[in-house]
N, C-alpha and C positions, 0 to 999 in steps of 0.2 A: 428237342431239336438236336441235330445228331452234329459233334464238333467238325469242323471245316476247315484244311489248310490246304493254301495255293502254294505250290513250288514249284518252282521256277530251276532246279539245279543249282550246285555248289553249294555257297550259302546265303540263297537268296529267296527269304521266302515274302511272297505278294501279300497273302492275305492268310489270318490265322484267329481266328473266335474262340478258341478251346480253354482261356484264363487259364494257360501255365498247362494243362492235361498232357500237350503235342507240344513237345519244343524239340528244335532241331541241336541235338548235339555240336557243337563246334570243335572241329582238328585239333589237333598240340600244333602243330605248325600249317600253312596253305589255306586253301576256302576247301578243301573237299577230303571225305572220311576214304579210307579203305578197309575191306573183307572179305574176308576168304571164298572165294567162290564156292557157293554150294551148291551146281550143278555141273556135271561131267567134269568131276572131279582128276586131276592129274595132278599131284602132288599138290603144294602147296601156291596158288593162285589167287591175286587178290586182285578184285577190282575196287576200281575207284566208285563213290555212291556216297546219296545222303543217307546221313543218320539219326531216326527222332525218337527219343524218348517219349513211351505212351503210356502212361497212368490209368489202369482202366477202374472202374465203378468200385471195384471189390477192395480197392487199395492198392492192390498189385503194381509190376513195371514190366514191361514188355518193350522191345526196342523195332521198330520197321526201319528194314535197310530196302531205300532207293538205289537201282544202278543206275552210273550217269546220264544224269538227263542232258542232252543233244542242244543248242542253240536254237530261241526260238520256240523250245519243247516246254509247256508246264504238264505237271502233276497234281489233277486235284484231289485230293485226298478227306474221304469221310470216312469217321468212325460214332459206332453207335455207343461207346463206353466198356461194352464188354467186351471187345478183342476181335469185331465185328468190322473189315473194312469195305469202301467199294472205292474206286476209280472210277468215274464216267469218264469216256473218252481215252481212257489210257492208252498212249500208243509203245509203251514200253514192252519187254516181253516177259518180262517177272518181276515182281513184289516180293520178299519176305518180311515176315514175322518171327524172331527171333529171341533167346531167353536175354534178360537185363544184365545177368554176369559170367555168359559163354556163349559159345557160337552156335548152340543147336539152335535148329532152323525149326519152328513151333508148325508154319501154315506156309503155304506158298501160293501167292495167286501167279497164274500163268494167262495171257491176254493171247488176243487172237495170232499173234504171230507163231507162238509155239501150240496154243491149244488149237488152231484151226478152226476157229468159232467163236463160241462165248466163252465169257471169263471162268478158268476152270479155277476153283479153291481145294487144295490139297492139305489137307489136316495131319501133319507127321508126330503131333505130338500134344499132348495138354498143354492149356494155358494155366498160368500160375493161380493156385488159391491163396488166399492169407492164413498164417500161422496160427492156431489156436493155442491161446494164453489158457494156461492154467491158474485159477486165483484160488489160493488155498488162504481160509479166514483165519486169525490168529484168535486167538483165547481170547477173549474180553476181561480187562483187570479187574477183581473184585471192588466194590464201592468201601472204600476209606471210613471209617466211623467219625462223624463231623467232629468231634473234638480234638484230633490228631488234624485232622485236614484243616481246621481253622490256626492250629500250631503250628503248622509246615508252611501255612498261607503268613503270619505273621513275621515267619521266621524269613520268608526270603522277602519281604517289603524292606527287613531292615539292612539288606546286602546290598549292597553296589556290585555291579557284575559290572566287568570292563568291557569296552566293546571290543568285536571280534575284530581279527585283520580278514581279508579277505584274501583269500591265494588262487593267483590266476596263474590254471595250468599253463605253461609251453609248450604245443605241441612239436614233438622230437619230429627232426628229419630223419629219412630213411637213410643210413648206412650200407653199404656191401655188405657189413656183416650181416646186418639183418637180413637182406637178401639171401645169402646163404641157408640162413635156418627156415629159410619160409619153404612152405611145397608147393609144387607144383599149379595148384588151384589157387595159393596165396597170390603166387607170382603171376598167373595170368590175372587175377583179380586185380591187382595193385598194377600192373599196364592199362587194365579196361581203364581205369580211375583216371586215367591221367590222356585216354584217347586214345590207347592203342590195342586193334585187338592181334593177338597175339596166334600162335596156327598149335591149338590143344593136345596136339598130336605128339609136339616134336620132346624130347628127352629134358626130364630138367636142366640135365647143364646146356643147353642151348637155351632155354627160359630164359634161365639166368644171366647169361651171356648175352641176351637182347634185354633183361632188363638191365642189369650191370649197362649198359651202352645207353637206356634211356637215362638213366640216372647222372649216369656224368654230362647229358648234353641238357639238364639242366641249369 
């Protein structure tokens, strides 16, 4: 059965079955996300839209950006797990499909307003695979000669070992400095994280000048 969510705009979603797969991102601040417009692009343009985090089958994260849905407007939203959506009844006039930590736009559906018909699906780019681990096996330790290993066994029953303290990391807050030394991919990463997506284009020191400016309105 293929996961199902009802939305309704901002952050209001009616119905959602997918246990955790579709969850709609929530702002840093208001009910509603914004992102760079990626059609008929003219500098740097964001509309306002929802934002859901989608988990697909393979592991992977992919993100659908809704533009605003209208009063009265839902979005029903199915996916098959592989990065597969449909809308019945969509009256919006675009969909994307977008990567987890940048703004490339992966798929675009386009609905009858712009495709003049049925639901056109526009594939601009692969959907994410999962990373292949390399396990390299270590040597297997030679087997001990039981007389030493009954001696080693004796030896530590008669020790008292103190118990250990436990050390709980602090995770450090972000600094200016650190911002500084971060690049460009850091620094848009480290906005996505916090709900803002950021225009990939612009120079680091404007990055940094907009995250520098998130950082202190925390």
């Amino acid at each position: 059965m293929a996961d199902r969510v009802v939305y309704k705009g901002a952050n209001h979603v009616l119905t959602n079955n997918t246990e955790g797969r579709i969850r709609l991102i929530q702002p840093k601040s208001g009910t509603i996300n914004k992102f760079i417009r990626w059609w008929n692009r003219k500098g740097s343009q964001y509309i306002e839209c929802g934002i859901f985090r989608v988990e697909l089958t393979n592991g992977t994260v992919v993100r659908l950006v809704i533009p605003h849905v209208k009063g009265g407007m839902t979005v029903d939203i199915r996916h098959d797990g592989y990065g597969n959506f449909t809308f019945p009844g969509c009256k919006l006039e675009r969909i994307a499909v977008v990567a987890a930590d940048s703004t490339e736009v992966l798929v675009e559906y386009q609905f009858s307003k712009v495709s003049g018909g049925s639901v056109l699906k526009r594939t601009l780019a692969s959907l994410p695979t999962p990373t292949m681990e390399v396990v390299v096996d270590e040597k297997p330790e030679e087997d001990k000669p039981a007389e030493i290993a009954e001696e080693v066994t004796a030896e530590a029953s008669s020790e008292v070992v103190p118990d250990k303290i436990k050390e709980v990391e602090i995770p450090e807050l972000t600094t200016e400095n650190q911002l500084k030394k971060m690049t460009k991919k850091q620094l848009l990463a480290w906005a996505l994280e916090r709900g803002n997506d950021l225009v990939d284009n612009h120079t680091k020191a404007q990055l940094l000048a907009e995250c520098t400016e998130l950082l202190n309105a925390d």
